[in-house]
C-alpha positions as CSV (number, residue, x, y, z in Angstrom):
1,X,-10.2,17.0,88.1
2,X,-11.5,14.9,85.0
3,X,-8.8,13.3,82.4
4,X,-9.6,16.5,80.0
5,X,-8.7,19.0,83.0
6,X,-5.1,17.1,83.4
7,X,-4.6,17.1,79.5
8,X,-4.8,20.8,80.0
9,X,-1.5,20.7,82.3
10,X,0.6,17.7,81.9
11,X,1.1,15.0,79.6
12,X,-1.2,12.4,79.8
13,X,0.5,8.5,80.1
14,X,-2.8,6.4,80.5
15,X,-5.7,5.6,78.1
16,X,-8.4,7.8,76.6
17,X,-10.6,8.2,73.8
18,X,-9.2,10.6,71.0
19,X,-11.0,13.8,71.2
20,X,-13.2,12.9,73.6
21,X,-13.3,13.3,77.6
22,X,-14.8,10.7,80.1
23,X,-18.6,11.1,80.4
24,X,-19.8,12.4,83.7
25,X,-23.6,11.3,83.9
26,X,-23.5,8.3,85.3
27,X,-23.4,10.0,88.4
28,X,-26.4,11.6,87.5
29,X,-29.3,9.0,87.4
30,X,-30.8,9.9,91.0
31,X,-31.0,13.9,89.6
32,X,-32.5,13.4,86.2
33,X,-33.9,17.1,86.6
34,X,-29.8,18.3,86.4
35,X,-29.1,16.2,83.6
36,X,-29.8,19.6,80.7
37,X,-28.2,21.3,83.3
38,X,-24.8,19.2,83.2
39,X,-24.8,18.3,79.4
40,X,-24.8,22.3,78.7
41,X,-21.6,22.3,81.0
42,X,-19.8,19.7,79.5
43,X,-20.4,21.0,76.0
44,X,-19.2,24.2,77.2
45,X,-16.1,22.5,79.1
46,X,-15.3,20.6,75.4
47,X,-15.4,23.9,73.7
48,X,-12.9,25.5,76.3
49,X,-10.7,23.0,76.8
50,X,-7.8,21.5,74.9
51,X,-8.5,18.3,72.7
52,X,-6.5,15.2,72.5
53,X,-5.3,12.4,70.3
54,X,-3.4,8.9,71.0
55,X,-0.2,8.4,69.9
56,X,2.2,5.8,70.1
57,X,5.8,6.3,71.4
58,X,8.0,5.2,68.4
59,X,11.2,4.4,70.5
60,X,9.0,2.3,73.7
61,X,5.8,1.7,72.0
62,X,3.9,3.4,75.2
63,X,0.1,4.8,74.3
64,X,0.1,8.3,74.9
65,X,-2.4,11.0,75.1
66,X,-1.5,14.2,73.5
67,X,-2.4,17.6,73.7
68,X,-4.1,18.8,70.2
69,X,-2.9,22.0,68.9
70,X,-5.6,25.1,69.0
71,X,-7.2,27.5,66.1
72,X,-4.3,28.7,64.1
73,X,-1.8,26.4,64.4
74,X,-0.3,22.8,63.5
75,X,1.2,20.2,64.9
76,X,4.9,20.5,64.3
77,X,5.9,17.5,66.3
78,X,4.3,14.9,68.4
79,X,4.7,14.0,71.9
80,X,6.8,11.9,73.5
81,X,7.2,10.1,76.7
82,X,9.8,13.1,77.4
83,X,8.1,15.9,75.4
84,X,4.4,17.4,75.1
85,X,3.4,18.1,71.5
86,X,4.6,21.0,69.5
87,X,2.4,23.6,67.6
88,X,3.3,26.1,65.4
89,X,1.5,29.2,63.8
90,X,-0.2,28.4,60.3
91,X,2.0,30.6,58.4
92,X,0.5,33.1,55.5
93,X,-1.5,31.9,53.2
94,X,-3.1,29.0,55.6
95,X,-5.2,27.9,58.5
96,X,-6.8,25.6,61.0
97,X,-10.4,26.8,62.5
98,X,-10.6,23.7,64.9
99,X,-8.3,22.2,67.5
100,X,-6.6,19.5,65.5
101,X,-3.4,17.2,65.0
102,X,-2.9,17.8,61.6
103,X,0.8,17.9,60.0
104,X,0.0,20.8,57.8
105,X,-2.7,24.1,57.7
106,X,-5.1,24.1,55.5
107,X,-4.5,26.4,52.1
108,X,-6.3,29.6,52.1
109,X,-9.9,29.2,49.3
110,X,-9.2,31.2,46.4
111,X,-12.7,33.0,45.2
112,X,-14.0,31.9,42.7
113,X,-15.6,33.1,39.0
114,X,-18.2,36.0,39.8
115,X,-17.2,36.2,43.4
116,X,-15.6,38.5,46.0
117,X,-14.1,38.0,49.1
118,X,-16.8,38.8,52.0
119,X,-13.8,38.1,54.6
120,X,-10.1,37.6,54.2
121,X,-8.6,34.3,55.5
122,X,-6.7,34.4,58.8
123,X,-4.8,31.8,60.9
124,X,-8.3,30.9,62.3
125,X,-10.8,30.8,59.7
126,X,-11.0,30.2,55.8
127,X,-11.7,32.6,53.4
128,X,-15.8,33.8,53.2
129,X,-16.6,34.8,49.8
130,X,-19.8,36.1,48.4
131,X,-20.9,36.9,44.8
132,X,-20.4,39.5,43.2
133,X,-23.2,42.2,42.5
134,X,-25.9,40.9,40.2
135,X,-25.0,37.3,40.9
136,X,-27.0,35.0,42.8
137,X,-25.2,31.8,44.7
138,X,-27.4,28.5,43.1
139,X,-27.4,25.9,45.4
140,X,-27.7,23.1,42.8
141,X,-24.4,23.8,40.7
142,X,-22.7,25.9,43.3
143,X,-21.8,28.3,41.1
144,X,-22.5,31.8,41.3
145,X,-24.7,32.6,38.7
146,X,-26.0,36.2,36.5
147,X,-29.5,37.7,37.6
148,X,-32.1,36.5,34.9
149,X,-33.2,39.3,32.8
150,X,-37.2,39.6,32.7
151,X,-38.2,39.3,28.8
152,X,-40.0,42.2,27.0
153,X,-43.6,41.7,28.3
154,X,-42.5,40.9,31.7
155,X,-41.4,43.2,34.9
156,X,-39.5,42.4,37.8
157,X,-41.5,41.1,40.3
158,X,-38.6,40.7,42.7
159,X,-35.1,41.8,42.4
160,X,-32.5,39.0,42.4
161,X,-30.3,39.0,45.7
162,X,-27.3,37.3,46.5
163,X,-29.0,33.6,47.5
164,X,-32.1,34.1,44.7
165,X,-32.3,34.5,41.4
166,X,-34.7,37.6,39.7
167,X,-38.4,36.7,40.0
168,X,-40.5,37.9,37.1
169,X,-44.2,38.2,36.1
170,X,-46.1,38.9,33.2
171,X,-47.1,42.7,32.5
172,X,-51.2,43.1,33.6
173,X,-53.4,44.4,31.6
174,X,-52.3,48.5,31.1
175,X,-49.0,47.8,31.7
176,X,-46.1,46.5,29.8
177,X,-42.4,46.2,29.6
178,X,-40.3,47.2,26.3
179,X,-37.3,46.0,27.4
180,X,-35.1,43.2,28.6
181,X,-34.2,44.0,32.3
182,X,-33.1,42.8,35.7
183,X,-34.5,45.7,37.5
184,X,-37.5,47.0,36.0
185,X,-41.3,47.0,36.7
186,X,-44.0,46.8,34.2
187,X,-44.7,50.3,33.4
188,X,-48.5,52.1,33.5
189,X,-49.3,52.7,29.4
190,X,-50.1,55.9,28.4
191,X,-54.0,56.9,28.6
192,X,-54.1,59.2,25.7
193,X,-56.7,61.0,27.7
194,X,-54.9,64.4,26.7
195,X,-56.7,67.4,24.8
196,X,-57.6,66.1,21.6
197,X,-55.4,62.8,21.8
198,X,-57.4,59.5,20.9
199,X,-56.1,56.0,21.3
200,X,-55.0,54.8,17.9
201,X,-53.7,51.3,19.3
202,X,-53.9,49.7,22.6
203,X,-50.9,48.4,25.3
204,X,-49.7,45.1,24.7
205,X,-47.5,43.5,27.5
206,X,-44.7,44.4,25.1
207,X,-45.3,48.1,24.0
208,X,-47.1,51.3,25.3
209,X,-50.5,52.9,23.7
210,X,-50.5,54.7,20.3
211,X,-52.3,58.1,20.8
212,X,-52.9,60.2,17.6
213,X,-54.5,63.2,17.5
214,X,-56.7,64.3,14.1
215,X,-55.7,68.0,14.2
216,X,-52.0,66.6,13.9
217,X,-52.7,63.5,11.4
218,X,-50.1,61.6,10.5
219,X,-49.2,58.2,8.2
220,X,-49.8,55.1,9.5
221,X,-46.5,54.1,9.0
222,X,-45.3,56.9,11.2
223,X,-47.3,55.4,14.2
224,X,-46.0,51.8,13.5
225,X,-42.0,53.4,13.8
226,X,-43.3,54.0,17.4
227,X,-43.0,50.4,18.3
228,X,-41.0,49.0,15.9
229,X,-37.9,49.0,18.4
230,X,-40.2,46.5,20.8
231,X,-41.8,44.9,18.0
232,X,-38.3,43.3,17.0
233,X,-37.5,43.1,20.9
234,X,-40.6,41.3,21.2
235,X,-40.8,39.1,18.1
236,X,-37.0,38.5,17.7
237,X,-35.6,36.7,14.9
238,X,-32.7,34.5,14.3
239,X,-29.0,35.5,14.0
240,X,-29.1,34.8,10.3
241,X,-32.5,36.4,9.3
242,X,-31.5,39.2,11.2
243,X,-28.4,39.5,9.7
244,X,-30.6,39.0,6.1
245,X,-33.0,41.7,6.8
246,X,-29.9,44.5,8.2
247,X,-28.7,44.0,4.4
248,X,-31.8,44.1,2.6
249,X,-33.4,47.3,4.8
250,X,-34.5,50.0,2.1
251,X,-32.5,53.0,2.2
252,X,-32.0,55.9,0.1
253,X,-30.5,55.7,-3.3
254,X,-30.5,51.6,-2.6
255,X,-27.3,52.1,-0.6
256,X,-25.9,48.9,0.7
257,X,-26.1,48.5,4.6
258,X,-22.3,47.3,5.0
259,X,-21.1,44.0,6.0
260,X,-22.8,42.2,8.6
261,X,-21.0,38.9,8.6
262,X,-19.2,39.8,11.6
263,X,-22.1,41.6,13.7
264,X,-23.8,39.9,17.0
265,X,-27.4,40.4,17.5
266,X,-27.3,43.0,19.7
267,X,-25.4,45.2,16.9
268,X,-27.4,43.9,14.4
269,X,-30.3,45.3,16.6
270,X,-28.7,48.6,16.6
271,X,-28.7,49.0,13.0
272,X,-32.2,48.1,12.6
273,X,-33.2,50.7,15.3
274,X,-30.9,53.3,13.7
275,X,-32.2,52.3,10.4
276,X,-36.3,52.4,12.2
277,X,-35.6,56.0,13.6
278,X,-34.6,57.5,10.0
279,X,-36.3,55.8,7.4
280,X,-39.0,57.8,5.4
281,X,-42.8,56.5,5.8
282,X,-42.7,55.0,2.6
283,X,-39.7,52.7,3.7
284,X,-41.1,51.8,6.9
285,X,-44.6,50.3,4.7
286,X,-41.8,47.8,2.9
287,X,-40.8,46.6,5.7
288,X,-43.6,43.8,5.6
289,X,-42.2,42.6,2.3
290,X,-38.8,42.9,3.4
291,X,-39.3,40.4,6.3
292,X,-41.4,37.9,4.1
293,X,-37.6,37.9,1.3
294,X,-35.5,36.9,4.6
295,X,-37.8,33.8,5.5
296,X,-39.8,35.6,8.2
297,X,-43.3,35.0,7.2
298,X,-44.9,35.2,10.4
299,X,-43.3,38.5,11.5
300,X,-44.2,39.5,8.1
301,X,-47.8,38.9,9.0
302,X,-48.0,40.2,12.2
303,X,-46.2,43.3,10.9
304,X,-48.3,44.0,7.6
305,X,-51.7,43.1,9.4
306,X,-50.8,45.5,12.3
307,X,-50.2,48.2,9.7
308,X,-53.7,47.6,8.0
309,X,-55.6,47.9,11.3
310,X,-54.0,51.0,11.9
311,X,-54.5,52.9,8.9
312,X,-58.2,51.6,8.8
313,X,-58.3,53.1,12.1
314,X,-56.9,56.3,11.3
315,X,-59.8,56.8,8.7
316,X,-62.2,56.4,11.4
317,X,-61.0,57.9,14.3
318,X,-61.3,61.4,12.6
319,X,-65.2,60.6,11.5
320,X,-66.5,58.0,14.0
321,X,-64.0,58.6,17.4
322,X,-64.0,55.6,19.5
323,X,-62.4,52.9,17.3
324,X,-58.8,51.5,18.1
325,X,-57.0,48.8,17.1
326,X,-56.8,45.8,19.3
327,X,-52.6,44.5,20.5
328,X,-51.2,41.7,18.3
């Protein structure tokens, strides 16, 4: 019976490392072959079998060796020369996972900010959290952190999990993305291949195809409304400009648009795209020159050059089919 095996039963008097057994190869160097054999055993033996620590007898001063305490429980009081240790039950709220000699259980792990709890805590093991749905554990802040959203122009090329954030891509040619998502794929653009439809304006990463059709004609500026929604998405502007361009939006009888101070962006963008999906044709071709009076000369540009190409366009398509108008 090794000095481990006799912890097991009986308080041990004599010498021994803490937490450790005596080592039983040296008995082994004329079978090297059993040596894997024997260090699988005593691993297996530690595991099994109660630990140890030293401990000093206050009243005599004699070195002891006493029994640890097992998964679950602390040690309430130590041995003696008269007494083997004492352990008692981690009560609620508490644990050990490990044979120990500890004074005290551990305190439960509260989950944290944007995580659940994968497995309640117990006398014998911590909490396990996880986080939550559309989170994604970073390793560098450990933190649990949101799934990226993929920008307009850009599809999911692999869903965020729980240990990785969303992966995205850039839309391929006849395919785009006119939203801001998590979860979506670039889309296929419409082929305008239908009876009598033409393609007025081409996919962009950022917004479908334009068809028209010259038996059902329409303004320009009616076409444009089609992708003003992802144009802005796309392009976006700054909190203040937007907020400038909500209060100078034409509108009938020069209305005002309200008070905006107060708005966000994403109800800022609202009221653009309720303001996009009601204007008259004639408001939609100011728009140009309403961006330009809020400081947003380059939008303006895109914007006023887009609407050129696509009336020049219209004029052809119905003579000389064939012509479109390349993405900006």
């Amino acid at each position: 019976m090794d000095d481990m095996t006799a912890a097991k039963g009986s308080l041990l008097l004599h010498h021994l490392p803490p937490l450790h057994p005596p080592h039983p190869l040296h008995h082994l160097t004329m079978f090297p072959t059993l040596v894997p054999f024997v260090l699988l055993a005593v691993h297996a033996a530690l595991l099994d079998g109660a630990l140890t620590f030293k401990q000093t007898d206050p009243v005599t001063g004699t070195q002891l060796v006493c029994e640890g305490c097992a998964p679950g429980t602390f040690l309430r009081a130590r041995c003696t020369t008269t007494s083997r240790s004492e352990c008692a039950p981690c009560p609620a709220g508490s644990y050990t996972e490990i044979w120990n000699y500890i004074r005290k259980c551990l305190r439960c792990s509260v989950c944290g900010r944007y995580e659940v709890t994968r497995t309640a805590c117990t006398a014998h093991s911590n909490t396990q959290c996880a986080c939550k749905e559309g989170f994604y554990f970073d390793k560098q802040t450990e933190l649990c952190l949101r799934h990226s959203a993929c920008p307009s122009g850009q599809g999911v090329l692999s869903k965020g999990t729980s240990d990785q954030n969303t992966v995205c891509h850039v839309c391929s040619d006849g395919t785009f993305s006119d939203s801001v998502s998590a979860h979506h794929n670039c889309t296929r653009a419409t082929s305008c291949d239908g009876a009598g439809q033409h393609l007025l304006l081409r996919s962009a990463p950022w917004h479908d195809s334009v068809c028209t059709s010259c038996e059902e004609l329409r303004d320009g500026a009616s076409y444009l409304r089609e992708i003003l929604p992802a144009y802005f998405l796309h392009h976006s502007l700054s909190l203040k400009r937007l907020r400038r361009l909500v209060q100078h939006l034409p509108s009938e009888g020069g209305r005002n648009q309200g008070v905006t101070a107060d708005l966000d962006i994403p109800e800022l963008t609202a009221r653009v795209n309720t303001w996009i999906a009601s204007a008259a044709e004639e408001q939609i071709r100011q728009l140009p020159a309403v961006l330009r009076r809020v400081g947003s000369g380059t939008s303006r540009d895109r914007l006023h050059n887009k609407l050129q190409r696509m009336d020049a366009a219209l004029q052809q398509l119905c003579g000389a089919q064939g012509n479109e108008v390349e993405p900006v």
